[in-house]
N, C-alpha and C positions, 0 to 999 in steps of 0.2 A: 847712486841716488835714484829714487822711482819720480821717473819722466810727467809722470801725472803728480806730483807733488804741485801745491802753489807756487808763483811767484815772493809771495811773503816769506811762507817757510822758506825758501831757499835765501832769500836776503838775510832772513834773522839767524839762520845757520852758520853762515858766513861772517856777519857782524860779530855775533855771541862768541864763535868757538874757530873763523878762520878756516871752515871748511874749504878746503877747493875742492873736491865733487860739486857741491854746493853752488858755487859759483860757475865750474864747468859746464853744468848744467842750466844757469841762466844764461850764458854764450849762446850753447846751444840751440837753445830756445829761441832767441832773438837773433841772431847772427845776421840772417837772409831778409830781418824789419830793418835792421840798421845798415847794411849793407846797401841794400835800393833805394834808400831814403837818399844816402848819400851820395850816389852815383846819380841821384837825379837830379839832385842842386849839382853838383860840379861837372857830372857829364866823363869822368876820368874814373879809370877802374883803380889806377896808382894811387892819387887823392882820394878813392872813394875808400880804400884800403885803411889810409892813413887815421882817415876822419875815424870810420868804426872801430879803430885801435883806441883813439883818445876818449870816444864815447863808454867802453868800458873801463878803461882808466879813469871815469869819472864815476862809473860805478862804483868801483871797488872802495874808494874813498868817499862817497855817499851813501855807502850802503847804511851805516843805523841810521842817519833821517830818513830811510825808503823803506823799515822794516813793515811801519803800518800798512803800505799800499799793497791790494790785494795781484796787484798786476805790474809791473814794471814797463810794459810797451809803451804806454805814452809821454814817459819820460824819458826812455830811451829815445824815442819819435825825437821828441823838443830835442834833446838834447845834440843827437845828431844833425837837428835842422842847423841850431847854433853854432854847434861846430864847422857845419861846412859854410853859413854864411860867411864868418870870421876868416875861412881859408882864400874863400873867392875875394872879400876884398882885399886881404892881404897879396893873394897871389894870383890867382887867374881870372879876374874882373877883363883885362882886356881879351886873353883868350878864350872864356865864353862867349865875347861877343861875337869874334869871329867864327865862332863854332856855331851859333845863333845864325848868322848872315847866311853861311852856308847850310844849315838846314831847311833856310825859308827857301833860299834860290835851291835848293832840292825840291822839296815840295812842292814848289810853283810847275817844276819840271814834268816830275814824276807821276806828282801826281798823289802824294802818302796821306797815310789814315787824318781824318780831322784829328785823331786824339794826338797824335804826337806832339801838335804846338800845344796840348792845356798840358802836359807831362809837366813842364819847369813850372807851373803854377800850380801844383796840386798840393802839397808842404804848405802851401800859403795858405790855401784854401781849409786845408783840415786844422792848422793851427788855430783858422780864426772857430769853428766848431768849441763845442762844449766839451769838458773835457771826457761826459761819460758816452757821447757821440764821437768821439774823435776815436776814445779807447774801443768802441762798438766796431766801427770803421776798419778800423791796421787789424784785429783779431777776424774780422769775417774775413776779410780780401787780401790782406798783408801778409798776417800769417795764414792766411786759408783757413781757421778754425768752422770747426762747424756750430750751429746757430747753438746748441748744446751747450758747447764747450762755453761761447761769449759769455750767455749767461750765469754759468755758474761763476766764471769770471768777473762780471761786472755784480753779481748776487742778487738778477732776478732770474724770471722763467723763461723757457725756449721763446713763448709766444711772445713776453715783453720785447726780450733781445730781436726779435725778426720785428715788431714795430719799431723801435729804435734803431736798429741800423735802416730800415724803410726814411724814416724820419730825419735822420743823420746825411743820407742821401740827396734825400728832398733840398735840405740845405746848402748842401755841394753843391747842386746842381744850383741853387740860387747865388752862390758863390761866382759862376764860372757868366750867368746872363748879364751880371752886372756890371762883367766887362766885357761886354759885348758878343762872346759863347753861348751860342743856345746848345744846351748840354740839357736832356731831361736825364728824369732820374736814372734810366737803365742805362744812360751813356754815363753818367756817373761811375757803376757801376763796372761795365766794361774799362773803364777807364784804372779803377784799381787795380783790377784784376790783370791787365797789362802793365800797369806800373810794378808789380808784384814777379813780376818773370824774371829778374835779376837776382839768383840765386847766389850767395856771397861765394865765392873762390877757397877750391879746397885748401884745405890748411888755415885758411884765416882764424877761424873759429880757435882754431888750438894758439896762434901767436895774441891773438886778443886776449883770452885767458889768462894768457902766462902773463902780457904786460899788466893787467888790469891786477893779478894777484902780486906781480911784485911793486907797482906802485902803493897796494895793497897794504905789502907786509911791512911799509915806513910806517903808514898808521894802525897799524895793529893791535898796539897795544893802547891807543888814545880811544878807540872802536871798544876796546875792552873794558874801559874809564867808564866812556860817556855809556855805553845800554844799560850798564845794572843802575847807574843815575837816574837813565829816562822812568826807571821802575821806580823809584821814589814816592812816598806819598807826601802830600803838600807839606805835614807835619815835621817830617823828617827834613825835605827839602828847606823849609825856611830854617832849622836849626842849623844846618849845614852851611846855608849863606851867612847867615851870624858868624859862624867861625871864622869861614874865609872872609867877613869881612874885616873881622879884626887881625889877621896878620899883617895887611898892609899898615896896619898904624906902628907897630914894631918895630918896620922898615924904614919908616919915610925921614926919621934924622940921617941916616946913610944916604938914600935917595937926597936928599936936598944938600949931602957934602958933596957927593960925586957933580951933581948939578951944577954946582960954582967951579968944580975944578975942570970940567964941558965946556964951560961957556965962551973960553976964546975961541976953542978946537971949533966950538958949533958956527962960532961969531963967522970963521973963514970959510967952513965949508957951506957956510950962506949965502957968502959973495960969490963961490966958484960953483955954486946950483944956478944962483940968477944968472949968469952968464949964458948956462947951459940950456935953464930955461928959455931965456931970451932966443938963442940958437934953434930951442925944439917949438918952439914958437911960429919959425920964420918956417921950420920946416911942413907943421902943421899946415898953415895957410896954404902950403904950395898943393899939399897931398889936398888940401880942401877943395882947390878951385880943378884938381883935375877929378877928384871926386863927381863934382857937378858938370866937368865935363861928358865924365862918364854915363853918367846917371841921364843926362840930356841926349847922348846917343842909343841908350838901354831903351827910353819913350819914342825915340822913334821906329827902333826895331819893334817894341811892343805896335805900336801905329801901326806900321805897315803889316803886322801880322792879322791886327786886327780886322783890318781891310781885306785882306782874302778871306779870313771869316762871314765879312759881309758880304762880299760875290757870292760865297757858296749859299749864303741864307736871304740872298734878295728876291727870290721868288717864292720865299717859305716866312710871309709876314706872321709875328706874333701872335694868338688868337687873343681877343680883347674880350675878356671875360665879366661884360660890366652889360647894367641894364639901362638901357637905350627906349628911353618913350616913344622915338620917331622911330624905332624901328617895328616892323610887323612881324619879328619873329625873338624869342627869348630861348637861354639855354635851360635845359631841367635835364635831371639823373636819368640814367636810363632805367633804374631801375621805376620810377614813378612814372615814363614812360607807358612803363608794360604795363600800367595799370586802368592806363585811360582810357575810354571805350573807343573805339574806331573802327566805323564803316569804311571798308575797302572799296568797294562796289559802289557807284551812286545808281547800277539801276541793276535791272534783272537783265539786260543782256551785256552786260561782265565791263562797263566804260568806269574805268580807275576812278575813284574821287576825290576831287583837289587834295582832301584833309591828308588823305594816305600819301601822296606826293611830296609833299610838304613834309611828313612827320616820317620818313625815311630821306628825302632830299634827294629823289631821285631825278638822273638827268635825263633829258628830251627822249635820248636812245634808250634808257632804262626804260622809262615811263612806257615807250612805243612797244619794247621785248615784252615787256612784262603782260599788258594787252593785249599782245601777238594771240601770246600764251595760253591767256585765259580765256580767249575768243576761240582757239583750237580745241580746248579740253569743251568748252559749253559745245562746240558744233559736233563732237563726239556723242556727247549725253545724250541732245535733242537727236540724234539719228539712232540712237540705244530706243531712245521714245519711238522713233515715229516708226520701230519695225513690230513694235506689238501694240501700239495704240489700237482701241476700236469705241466706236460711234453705242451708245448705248441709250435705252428708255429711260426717259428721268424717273425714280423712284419720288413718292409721295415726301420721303425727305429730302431730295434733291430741291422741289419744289419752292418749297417755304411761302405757299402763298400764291405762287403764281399759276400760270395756266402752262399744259407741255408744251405749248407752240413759245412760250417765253422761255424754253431752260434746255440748254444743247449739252449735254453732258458724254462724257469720255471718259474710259478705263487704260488705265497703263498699269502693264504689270511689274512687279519686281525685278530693278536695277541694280541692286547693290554690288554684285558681281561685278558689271563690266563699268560702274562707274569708279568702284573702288582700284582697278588698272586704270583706268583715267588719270584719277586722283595721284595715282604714286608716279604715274607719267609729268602730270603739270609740276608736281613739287620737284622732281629732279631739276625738271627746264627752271624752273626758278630757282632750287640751288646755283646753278649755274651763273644766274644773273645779278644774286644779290649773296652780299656775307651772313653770315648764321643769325648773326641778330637780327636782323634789319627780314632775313626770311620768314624767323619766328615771330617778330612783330605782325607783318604783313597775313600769316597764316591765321592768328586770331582773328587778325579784321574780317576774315571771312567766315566767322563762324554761326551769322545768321543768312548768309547766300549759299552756303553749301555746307553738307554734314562734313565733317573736319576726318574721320572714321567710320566704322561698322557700328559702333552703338547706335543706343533706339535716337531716330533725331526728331526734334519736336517742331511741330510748326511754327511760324510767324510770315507776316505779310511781305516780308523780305527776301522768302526763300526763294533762288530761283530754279533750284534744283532739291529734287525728293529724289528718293529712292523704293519707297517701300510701293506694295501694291496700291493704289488708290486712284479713285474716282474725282477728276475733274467738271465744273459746271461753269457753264457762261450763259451770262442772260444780256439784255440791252437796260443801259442807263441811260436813264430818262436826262435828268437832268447834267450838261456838260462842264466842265470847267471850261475857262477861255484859255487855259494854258497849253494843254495837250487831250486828244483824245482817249474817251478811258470806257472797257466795260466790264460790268459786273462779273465776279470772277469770286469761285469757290471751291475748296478740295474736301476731302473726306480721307481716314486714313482710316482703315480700322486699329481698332486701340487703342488711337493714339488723337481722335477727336477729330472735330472740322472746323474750319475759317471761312468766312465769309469778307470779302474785302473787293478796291477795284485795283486795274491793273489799266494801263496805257496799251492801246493798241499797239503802239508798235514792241511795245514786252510781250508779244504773242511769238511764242516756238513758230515757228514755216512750215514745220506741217499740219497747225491746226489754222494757219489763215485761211484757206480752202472753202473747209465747214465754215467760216464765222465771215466770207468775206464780205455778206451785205448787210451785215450788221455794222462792220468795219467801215462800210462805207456810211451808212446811216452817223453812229456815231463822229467821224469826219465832217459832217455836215454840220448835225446840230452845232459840234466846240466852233464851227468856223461860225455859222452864227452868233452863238455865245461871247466870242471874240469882238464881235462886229457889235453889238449892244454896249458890251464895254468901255468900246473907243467913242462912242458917241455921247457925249457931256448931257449929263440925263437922262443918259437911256436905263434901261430898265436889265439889268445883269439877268 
């Protein structure tokens, strides 16, 4: 049979015509889903042997109702679950729990993977799943198919099938929180994919086969009845029930002699049932209360496992993903993040600002590295400046109005060069400090204090670092703020225009406080006045 045939085609081969390729080839196929299913409810490779014998054995005899399904895994799935839960209460209820007892006081020991306790509870977990989630699920990880293969299997595209086992996941994992496992999706994940490592035992495949074809060939010919049936069209169907229903009317004066000549036979083996009953009765009860016996020692093993779940997750609180009015901070995507504008810098000599602190969540030592950083790379620049600065005549457009004893102007010449090793110096130090997002965030915020690149960069009042050749001017302002000292301060680029704006003394580079220091002091005086008019209730700002 070719390997890549459907699950269908091979059912309806076998139904119709009693193929065993056919059927050898659904073993095959599934052997190693049903196999691990069942060694993970009973934990026994002998019982797990047995279970995936009778789960083909149920094949073979259900095969025409399963001609339609495109896949057979998730009912092979169920079907093994059912089987082996019938086995455990029938026969190793109490020796799993002692197999239970001893893997917790191992683990307590040893010290073994969180996933090994959610293993007995994963069957549970995918049964409660939808059925085209559950089938998404055992075909990605179970059988290992690739996202390809599911799809074609379940009859949509790659990209559907990779959202839907995504999706299927998700679920899982909400399966496993709700009893007290925090499981995210990718532990979900990893979780199959170690459940999935019990590869069925050679030969099994071939004794399954055989039992499932000879239980098989009882019904073979009833398999043969019922599929050209199922082909029936409704027409033909209700003519056919018409017939069959009148032979019973031919019958039924036989049927009602044989009846009266029954009825003492039935009369006695009435009385020696109720007896029996009565007896399986007394026996029920007994198996009922050690049932709940059981069952009441299975919750406290579950209990106690629980419990070392929660040591391991007591310092890893749930994130609460709800909006909070008393609180001063809310969650948003990252991607709307990236979109929002944000000043890194609150001034020109490189001091962080709250906003960016905040909007990365950096801690005390971050915050401090991080300023380290950018205080090292500005004191590199400003010494790039202060080795080819020089003191220049104001030009008539320097001016704007003023006299030259008002307008102290400077040339510095082209930086690009040694600022752009700067630039590749600070961004490593920062890779270092912060993770790739949280770097590239941070790297926009400074795309109005320093050019990002070698492109042409354009001015604004912001910047506290140029590159290109240009002409700096300072003059004295007259009038002070009361907040900080500030003076008039203008550049020139060629090509690229000029700005006129003020600037805080102490945002003056160190090596032009020199040239400007008695203006420095002038401006210092008037803001301390300015200050002093302010505080006084009517004074005059």
């Amino acid at each position: 049979m070719d390997s890549a045939e459907p699950d269908c085609e091979l059912v309806r081969s076998y139904a119709r015509e009693g193929s065993e390729p056919a059927f050898r080839a659904l073993v095959n196929r599934h052997i190693n889903l049903v196999f691990a299913t069942a060694l993970r409810q009973v934990g026994d490779a002998g019982l797990a042997e047995e279970i995936t014998q009778n789960a083909f054995i149920a094949l073979a005899r259900k095969a025409p109702h399963l001609a339609g399904h495109e896949t057979v895994a998730g009912w092979l799935h169920r079907t093994a679950v059912l089987e082996a839960k019938a086995c455990i209460r029938a026969q190793l209820r109490r020796q799993r729990r002692e197999v239970t007892a001893a893997e917790i006081t191992e683990l307590r020991s040893n010290g073994a993977s969180p996933l090994e306790e959610l293993i007995p509870l994963l069957d549970e977990g995918l049964l409660g799943l939808r059925e085209t989630e559950r089938l998404a699920l055992m075909l990605r990880f179970l059988e290992g198919r690739s996202l390809r293969e599911v799809g074609t299997a379940l009859g949509v595209a790659e990209d559907a099938a990779r959202k839907r086992v995504d999706r299927a996941l998700d679920r899982l994992s909400e399966f496993f929180r709700a009893r007290g496992f925090a499981v995210p999706a990718s532990g979900g994940s990893a979780l199959l994919s170690q459940a999935a490592v019990h590869a069925a035992p050679v030969g099994l495949a071939t004794t399954s086969a055989s039992a499932g074809l000879a239980a098989g060939a009882g019904g073979g010919g009833l398999a043969a009845l019922v599929t050209p049936l199922m082909a029936l069209t409704k027409t033909q169907t209700a003519v056919l029930c018409a017939l069959l229903a009148a032979v019973p009317l031919g019958w039924q004066w036989r049927a009602q002699s044989e009846t009266d000549r029954n009825h003492d036979g039935l009369a006695a083996q009435l009385a020696a049932g109720r007896q029996q009953l009565a007896a399986l009765e007394s026996e029920t009860e007994g198996l009922r209360r050690q049932l709940q016996a059981e069952q009441a020692e299975t919750l406290n093993t579950l209990a106690r496992v629980n419990a070392l779940a929660a040591q391991r997750t007591a310092a890893k609180p749930a994130p609460r993903h709800q909006w909070d009015d008393a609180s001063a901070v809310v969650r948003i995507p990252k991607e709307l993040l990236r979109q929002l504008p944000f000043e890194g810098l609150a001034n020109k000599r490189g001091e962080l600002s709250l906003q960016i602190i905040e909007a990365l969540q950096l801690s005390s030592a971050e915050a401090a590295a991080v300023h380290h950083a950018i205080g090292r790379f500005l004191s590199g620049v400003q010494a790039l400046e202060a080795g080819g600065v020089e003191r220049v005549e104001p030009t008539p457009g320097d001016l704007g109005g003023r006299s030259p004893e008002e307008v102290r102007v400077f040339a510095l010449p082209d930086t690009r060069e040694g600022v752009a090793h700067l630039r590749e110096t600070l961004f490593a130090e920062l890779a270092g400090l912060l993770n790739v997002e949280r770097l590239e965030l941070f790297q926009r915020s400074l795309r109005n204090w320093m050019p990002l690149d070698d492109a042409n960069y354009g001015l604004n009042s912001g910047s506290a670092v140029l590159v290109q050749p240009r002409r700096l001017r300072f003059f004295p302002q007259k009038l002070q703020p009361p907040d900080a000292p500030v003076l008039g301060w203008g550049v020139s680029v060629p090509g690229s225009g000029s700005l006129t704006a003020s600037m805080q003394v102490d945002d003056l580079p160190a090596y032009l406080r020199p040239h400007l220091a008695d203006w420095i002091e002038a401006a210092r005086q008037a803001q301390a006045e300015a200050a002093a008019r302010t505080a006084i209730p009517g004074g005059t700002p």
